[in-house]
N, C-alpha and C positions, 0 to 999 in steps of 0.2 A: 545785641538788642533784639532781633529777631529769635532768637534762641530762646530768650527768654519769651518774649512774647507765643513761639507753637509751645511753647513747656505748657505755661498759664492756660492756652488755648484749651490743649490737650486734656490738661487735667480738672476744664470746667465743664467740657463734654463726658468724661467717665463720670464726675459728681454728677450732673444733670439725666445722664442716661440712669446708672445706680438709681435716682430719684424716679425716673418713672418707669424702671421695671420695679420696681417696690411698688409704687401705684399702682401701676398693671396687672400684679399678684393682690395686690390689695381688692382692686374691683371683680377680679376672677373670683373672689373668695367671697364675697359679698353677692356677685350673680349665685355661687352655690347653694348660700344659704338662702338667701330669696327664694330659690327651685324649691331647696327643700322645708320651707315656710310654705309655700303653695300647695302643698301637697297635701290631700285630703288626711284629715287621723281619723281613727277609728275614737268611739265615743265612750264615755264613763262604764256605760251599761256595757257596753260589747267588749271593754276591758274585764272587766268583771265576770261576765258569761263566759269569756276562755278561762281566765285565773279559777273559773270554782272547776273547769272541766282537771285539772289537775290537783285541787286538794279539793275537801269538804270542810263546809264548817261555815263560820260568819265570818263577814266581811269586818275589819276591823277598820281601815281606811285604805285611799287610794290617791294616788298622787301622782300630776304629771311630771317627769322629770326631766332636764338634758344635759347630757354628756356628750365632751367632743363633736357637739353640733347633730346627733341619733336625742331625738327624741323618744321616751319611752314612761311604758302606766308604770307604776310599783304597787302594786297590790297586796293587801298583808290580811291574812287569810287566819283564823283561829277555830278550832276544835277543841272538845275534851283536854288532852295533853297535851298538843303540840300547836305550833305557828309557824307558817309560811311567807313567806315575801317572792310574789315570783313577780320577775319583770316582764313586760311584754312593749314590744317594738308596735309604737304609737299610730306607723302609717300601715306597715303588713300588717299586726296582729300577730306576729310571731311570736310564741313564747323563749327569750333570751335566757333565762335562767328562772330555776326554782331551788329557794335555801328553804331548809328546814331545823326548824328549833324547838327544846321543849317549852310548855307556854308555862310561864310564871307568872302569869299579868291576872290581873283583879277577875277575868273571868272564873278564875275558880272559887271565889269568896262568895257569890251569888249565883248557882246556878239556876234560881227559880224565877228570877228577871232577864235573866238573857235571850229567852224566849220570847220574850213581850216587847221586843224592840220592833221600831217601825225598820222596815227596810234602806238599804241605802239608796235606793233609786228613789223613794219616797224622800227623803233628808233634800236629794240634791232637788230636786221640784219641788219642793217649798224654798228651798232658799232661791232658786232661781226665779221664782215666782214673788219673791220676799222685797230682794234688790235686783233685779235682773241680771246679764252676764252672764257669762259661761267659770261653771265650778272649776279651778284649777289644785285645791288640795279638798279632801277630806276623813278627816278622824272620830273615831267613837273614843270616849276621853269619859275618865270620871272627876266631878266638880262637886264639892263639900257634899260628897255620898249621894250624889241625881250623877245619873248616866246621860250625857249629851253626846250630837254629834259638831265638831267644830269644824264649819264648814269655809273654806275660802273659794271666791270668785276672783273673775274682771270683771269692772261694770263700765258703762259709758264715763262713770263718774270718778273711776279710782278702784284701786283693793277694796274689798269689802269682807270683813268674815263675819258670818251667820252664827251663833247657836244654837241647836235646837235640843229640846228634852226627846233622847230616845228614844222612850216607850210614849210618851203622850202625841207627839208631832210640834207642841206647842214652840215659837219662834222665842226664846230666852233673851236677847243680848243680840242688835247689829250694831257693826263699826261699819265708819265708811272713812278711808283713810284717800283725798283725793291729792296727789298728789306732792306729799308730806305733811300736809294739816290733818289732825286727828280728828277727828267728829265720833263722837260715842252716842247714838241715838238707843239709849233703853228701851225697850220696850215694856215698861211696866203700867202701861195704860191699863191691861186686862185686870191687876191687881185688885 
């Protein structure tokens, strides 16, 4: 009877220990990421200022990314013929890669508008200024022939994505998505 009893004993102490070095690793992994949540990033604009020191041309969009816990910008960069996507490491500002492709996208159907676009630093200050939050993606996209930028944040309140026309500045379309409920607030006041 004893036997049995250090067997049971024995083997409720290896389950219970197993149990909290799994915990252990668990919290060690969760302090990591916390560190590296803490840690200052570098900003839309500064992502961007490295990404053009490597190509030339417009900014197409930019987006925060994370992989395997490296946060990182993706910047997608177009000229004349070609397009770039270079990464850049979110808290150095390292450049992680740079691909290069030839550009096939609608910039070459209009080149007498591509000129006339507001900037991206301007797109993301209005929309910050639009719903508040900090931008987390943004794209230049074309919508039934109007060049917009479609811009996503975080706000106090939820996801929010912005539209805005391009070349005018004018704010088209906010969504404010708080927490699974949709809210589509139009903007078609100015109409």
């Amino acid at each position: 009877m004893k036997k049995k009893f250090i067997i049971g004993a024995v083997s409720a102490a290896v389950i219970l220990g197993g149990a909290v070095a799994a915990g252990a690793a668990k919290n060690e992994y969760s302090k990591a990421e916390l560190q590296n949540a803490n840690q200052k990033m570098i900003t839309h604009e500064e992502a961007i200022k490295i990404a053009l020191t490597k190509a030339e041309g417009h900014v197409e969009s930019i987006e925060l990314e994370k992989e395997s816990e490296k946060r990182y910008f993706e910047v997608e960069i177009e000229n004349k013929d070609k397009e770039f996507e270079i990464r850049i490491d979110a808290i150095t500002g390292e450049v992680l890669s740079v691909r290069e492709d030839l550009d096939d996208d609608f910039e070459k159907t209009d080149k007498s508008i591509s000129n006339n676009y507001i900037s991206i630093q301007k797109a993301i200050e209005i929309a910050e200024k639009e719903v508040g939050g900090k931008v987390t993606e943004i794209n230049r996209d074309e919508d039934d022939n109007q060049f917009i930028y479609e811009v996503e944040l975080k706000t106090s309140k939820g996801e929010a994505e912005v539209d805005i026309d391009a070349v005018t500045g004018k704010v088209l379309d906010v969504e404010i998505d708080d927490d699974g409920d949709d809210k589509n607030n139009d903007d078609d006041s100015d109409n």
